[in-house]
N, CA, C and O of each residue as an XYZ file, in Angstrom:
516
protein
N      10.860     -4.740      2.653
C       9.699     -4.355      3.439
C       9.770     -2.851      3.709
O      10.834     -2.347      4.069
N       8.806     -2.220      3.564
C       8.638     -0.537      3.539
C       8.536     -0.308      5.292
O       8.079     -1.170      6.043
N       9.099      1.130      5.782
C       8.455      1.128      7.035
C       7.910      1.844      7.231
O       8.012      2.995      6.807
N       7.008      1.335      8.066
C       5.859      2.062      8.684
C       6.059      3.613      9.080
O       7.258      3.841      9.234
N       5.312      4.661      9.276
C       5.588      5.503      9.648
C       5.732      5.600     11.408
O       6.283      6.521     12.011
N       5.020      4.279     12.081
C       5.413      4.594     13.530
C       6.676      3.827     13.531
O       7.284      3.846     14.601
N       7.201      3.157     12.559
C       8.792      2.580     12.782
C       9.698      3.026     12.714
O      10.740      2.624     13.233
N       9.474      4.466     11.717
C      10.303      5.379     11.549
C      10.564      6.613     12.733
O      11.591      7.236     12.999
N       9.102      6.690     13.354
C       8.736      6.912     14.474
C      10.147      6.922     15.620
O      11.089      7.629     15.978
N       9.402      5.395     15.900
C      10.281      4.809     16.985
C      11.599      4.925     17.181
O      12.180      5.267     18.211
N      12.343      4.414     15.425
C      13.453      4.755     14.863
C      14.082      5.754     15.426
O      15.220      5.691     15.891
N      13.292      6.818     15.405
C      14.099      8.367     15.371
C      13.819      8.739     16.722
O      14.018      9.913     17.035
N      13.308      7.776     17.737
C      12.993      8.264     19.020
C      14.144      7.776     19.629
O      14.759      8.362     20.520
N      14.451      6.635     19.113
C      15.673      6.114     19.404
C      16.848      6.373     19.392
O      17.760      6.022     20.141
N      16.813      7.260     18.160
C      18.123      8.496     17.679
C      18.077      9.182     18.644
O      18.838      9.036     19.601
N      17.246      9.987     18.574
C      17.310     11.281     19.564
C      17.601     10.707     20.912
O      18.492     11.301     21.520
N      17.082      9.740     21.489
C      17.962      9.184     22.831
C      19.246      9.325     22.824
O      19.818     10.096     23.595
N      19.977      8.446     21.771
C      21.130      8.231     21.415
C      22.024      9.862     21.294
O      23.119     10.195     21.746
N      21.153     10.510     20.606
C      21.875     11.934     20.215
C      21.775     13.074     21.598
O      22.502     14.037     21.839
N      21.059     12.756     22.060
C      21.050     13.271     23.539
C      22.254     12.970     24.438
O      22.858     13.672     25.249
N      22.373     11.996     24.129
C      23.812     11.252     25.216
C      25.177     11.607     24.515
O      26.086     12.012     25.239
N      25.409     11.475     23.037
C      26.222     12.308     22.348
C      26.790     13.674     22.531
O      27.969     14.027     22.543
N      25.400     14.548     22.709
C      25.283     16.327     22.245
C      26.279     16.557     23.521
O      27.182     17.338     23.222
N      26.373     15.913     25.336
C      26.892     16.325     26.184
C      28.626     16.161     26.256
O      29.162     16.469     27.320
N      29.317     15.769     25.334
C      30.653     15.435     24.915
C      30.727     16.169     23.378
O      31.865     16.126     22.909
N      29.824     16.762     22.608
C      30.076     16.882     21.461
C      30.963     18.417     21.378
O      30.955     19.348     22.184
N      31.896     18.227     19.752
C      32.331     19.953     19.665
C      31.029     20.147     18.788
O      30.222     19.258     18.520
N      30.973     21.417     18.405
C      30.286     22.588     17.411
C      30.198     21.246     15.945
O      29.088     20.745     15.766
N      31.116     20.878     15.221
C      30.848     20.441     14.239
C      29.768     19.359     14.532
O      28.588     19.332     14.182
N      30.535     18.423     15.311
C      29.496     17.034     15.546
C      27.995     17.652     16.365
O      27.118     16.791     16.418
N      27.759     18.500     16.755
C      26.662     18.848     17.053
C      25.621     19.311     15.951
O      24.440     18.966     15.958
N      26.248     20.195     14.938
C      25.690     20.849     13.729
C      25.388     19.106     12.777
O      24.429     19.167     12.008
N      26.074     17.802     12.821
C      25.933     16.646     12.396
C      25.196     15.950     12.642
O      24.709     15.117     11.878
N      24.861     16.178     14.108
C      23.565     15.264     14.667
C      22.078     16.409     14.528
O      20.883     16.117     14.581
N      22.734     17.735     14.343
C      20.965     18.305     13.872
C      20.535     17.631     12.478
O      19.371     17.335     12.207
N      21.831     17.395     11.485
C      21.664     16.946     10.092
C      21.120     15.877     10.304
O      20.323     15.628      9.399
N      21.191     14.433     11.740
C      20.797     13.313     11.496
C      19.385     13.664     12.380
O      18.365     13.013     12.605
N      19.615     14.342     12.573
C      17.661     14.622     13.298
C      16.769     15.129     12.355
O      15.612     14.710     12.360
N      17.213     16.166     11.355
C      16.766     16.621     10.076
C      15.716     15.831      9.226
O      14.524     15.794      8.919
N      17.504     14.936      8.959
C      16.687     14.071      8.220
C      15.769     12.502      8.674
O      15.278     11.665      7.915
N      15.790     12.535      9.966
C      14.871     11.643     10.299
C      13.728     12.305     10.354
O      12.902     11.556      9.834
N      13.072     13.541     10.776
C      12.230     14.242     10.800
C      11.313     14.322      9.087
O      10.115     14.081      8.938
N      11.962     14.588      8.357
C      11.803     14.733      7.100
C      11.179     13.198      6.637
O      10.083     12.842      6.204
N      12.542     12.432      6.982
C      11.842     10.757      6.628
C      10.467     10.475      7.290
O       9.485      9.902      6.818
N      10.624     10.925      8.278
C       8.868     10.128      9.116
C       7.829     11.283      8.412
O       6.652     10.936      8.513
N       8.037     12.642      7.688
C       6.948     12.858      6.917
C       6.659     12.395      5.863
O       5.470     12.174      5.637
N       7.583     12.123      4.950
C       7.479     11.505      4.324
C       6.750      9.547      3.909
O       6.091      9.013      3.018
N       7.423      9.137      5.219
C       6.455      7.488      5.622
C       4.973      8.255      5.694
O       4.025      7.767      5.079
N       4.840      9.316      6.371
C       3.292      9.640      6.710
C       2.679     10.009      5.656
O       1.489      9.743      5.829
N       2.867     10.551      4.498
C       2.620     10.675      3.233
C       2.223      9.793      2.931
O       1.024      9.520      2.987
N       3.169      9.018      2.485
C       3.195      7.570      1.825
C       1.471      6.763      2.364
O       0.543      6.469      1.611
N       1.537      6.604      3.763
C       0.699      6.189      4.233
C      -0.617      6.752      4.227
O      -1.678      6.258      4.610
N      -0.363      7.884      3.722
C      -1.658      8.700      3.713
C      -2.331      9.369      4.629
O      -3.559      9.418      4.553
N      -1.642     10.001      5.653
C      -1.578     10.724      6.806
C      -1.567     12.071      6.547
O      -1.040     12.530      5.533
N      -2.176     12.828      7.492
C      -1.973     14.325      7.060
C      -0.655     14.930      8.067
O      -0.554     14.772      9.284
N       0.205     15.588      7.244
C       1.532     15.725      8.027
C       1.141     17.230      8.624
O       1.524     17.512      9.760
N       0.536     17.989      8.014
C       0.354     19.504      8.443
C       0.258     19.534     10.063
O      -0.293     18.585     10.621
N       0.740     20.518     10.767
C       0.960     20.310     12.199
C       1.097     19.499     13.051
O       0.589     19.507     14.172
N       2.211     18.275     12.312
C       2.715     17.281     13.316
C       4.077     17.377     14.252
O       4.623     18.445     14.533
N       4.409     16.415     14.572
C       5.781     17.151     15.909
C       6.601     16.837     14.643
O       7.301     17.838     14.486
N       6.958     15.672     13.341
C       8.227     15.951     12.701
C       8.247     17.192     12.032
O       9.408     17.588     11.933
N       7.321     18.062     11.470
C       7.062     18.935     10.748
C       7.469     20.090     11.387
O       7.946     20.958     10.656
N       7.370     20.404     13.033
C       7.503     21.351     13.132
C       8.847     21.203     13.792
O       9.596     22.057     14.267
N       8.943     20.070     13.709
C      10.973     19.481     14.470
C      12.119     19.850     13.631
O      13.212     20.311     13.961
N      11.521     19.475     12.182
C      12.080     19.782     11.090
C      12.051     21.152     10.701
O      13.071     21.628     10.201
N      11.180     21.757     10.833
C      11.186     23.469     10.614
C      12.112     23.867     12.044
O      13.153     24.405     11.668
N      12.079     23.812     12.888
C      12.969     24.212     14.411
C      14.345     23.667     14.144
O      15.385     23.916     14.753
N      14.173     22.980     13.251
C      15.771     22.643     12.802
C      16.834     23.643     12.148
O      17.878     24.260     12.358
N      15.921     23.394     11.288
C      16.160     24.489      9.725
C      16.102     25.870     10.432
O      16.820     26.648      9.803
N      15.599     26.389     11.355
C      15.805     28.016     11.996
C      17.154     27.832     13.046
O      18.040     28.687     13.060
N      17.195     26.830     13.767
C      18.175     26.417     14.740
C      19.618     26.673     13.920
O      20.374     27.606     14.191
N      19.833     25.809     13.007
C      20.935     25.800     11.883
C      20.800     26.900     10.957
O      21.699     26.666     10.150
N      20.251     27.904     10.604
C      20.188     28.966     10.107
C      20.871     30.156     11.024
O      21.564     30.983     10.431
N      20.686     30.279     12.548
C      20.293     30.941     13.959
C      22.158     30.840     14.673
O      22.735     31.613     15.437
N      22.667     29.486     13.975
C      23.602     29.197     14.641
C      24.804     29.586     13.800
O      25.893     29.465     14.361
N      24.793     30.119     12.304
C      25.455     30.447     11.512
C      26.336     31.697     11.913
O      25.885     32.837     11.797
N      27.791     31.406     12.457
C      28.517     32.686     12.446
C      28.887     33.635     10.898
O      29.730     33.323     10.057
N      28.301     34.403     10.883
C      28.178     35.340      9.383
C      29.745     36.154      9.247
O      30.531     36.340      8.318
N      29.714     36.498     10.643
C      30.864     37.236     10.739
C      32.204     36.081     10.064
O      32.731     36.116      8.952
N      32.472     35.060     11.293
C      33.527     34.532     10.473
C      33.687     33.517      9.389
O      34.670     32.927      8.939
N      32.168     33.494      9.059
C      32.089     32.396      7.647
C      31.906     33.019      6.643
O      32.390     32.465      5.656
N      31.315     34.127      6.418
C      31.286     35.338      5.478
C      30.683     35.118      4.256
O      29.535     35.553      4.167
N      31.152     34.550      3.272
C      29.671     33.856      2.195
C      29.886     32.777      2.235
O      29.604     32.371      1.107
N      30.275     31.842      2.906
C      30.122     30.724      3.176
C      28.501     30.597      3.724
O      27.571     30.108      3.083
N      28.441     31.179      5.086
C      27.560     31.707      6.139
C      26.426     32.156      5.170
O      25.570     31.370      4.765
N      26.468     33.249      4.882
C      25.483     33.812      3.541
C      24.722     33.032      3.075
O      23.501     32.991      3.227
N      25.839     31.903      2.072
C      25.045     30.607      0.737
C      24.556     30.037      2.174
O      23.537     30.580      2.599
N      24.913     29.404      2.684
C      24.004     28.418      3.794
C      22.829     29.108      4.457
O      22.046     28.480      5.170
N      22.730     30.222      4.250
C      21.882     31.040      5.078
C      20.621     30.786      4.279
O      19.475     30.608      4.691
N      20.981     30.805      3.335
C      19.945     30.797      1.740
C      20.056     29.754      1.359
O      19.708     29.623      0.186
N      20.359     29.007      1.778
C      20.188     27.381      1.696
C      18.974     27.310      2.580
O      17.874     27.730      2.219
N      19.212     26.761      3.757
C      18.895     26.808      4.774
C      17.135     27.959      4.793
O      16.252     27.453      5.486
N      16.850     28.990      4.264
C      15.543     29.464      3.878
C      14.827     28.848      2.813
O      13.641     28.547      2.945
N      15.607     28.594      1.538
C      15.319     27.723      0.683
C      14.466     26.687      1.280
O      13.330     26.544      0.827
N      14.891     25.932      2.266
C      14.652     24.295      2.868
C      13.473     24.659      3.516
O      12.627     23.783      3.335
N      13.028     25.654      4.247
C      12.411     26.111      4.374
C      11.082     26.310      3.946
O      10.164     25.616      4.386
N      10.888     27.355      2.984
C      10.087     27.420      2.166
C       9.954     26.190      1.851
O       9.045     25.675      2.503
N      10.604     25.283      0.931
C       9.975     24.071      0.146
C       9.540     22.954      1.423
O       9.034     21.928      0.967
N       9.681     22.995      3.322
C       9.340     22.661      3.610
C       7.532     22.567      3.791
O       6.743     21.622      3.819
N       7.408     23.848      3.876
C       6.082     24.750      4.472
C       5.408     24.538      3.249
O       4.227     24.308      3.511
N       5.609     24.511      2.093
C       5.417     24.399      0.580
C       4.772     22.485      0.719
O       3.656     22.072      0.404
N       5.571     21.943      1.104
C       5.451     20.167      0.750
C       4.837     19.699      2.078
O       4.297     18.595      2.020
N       4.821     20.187      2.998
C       3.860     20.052      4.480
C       2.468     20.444      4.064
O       1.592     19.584      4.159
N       2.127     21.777      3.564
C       0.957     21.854      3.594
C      -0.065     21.137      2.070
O      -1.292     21.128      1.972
N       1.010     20.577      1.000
C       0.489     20.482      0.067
C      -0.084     18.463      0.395
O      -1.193     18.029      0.085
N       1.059     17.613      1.069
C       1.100     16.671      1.887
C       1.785     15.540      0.736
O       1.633     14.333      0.552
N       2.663     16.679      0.039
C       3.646     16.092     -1.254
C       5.025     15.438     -1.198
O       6.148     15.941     -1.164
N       4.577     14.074     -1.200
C       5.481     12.494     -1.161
C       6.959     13.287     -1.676
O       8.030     13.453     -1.092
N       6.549     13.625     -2.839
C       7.656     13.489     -4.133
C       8.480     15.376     -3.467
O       9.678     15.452     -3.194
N       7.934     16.079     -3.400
C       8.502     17.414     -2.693
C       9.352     16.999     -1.570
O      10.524     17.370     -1.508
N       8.801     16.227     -0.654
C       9.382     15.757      0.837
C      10.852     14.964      0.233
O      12.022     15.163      0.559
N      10.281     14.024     -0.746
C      12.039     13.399     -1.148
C      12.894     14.333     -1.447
O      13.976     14.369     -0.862
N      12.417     15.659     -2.833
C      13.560     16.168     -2.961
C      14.361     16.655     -1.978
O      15.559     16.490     -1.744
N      13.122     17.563     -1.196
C      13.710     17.977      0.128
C      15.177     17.258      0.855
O      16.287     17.781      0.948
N      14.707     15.795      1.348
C      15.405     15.196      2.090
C      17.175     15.123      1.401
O      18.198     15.324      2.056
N      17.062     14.693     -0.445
C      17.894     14.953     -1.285
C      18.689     15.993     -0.746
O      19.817     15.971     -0.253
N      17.787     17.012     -0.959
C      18.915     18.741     -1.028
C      19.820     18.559      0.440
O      21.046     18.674      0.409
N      18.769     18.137      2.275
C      19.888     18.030      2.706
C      20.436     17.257      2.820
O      21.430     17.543      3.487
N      20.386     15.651      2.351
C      21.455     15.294      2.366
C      22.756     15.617      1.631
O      23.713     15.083      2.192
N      23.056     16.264      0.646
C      23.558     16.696     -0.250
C      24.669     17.771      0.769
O      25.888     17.943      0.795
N      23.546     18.314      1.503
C      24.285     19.638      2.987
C      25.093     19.114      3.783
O      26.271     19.409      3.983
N      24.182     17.978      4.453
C      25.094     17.159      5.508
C      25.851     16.475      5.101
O      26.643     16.049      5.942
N      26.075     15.918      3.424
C      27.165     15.215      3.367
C      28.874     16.306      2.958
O      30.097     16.177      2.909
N      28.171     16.959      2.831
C      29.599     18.161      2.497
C      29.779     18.961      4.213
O      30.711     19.673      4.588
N      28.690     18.586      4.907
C      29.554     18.912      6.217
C      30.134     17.809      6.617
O      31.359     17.800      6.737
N      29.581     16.981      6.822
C      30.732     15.619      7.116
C      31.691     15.785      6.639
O      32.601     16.046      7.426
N      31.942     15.754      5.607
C      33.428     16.115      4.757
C      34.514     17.164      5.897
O      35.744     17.180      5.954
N      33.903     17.644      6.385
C      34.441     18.656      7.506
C      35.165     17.854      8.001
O      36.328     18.153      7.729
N      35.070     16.599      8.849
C      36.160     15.856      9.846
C      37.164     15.128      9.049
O      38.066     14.507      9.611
């Protein structure tokens, strides 16, 4: 059964409860982990809205998901990550662009790769613990 876009909705309202109660015990890594799981719930509910045939252009995941992607860009120490910091920096604009790119075009198949590339991010930060 496919879900709905208000299930995914709900879903991720539910996260963010959950990640709220988390963030006040969290270090730096597990915090940068739960923006990755807000990310990509954000991303997923544009994507359900696609699907469904919704117009995603100026909705709250769209612009949750862009406040993400600047948040995690914003939070990058350059100094002591050095091109680590850098490639993610340009990651992280990359995601960007192809967000603003697949938001305004209201493109299913753009929004997946998207979600792809970060999971691909967040799973090599996980790797971190």
């Amino acid at each position: 059964m496919a879900a709905t876009a208000s299930t995914v909705r709900a879903t991720g309202h539910y996260r963010r409860m959950q990640a709220e109660s988390r963030a006040a015990g969290a270090d730096p890594v597990e915090l940068v982990t739960m923006l990755y799981d807000e990310l990509e719930v954000a991303v997923g509910v544009l994507g359900a809205m696609v699907r469904q045939g919704q117009p995603i252009s100026a909705t709250e995941p769209a612009h949750r998901a862009r406040a993400i992607l600047i948040g995690l860009d914003a939070g990058l120490d350059h100094e002591a990550g050095g091109d680590v910091a850098a490639a993610l920096s340009r990651v992280y604009a990359s995601m960007r662009r192809k967000l603003d790119k697949t938001v305004a075009a209201n493109d299913a198949d753009g929004l997946a790769e998207l979600l792809d590339g970060i999971q691909t991010v967040s799973g090599a930060w996980r790797q971190l613990r």
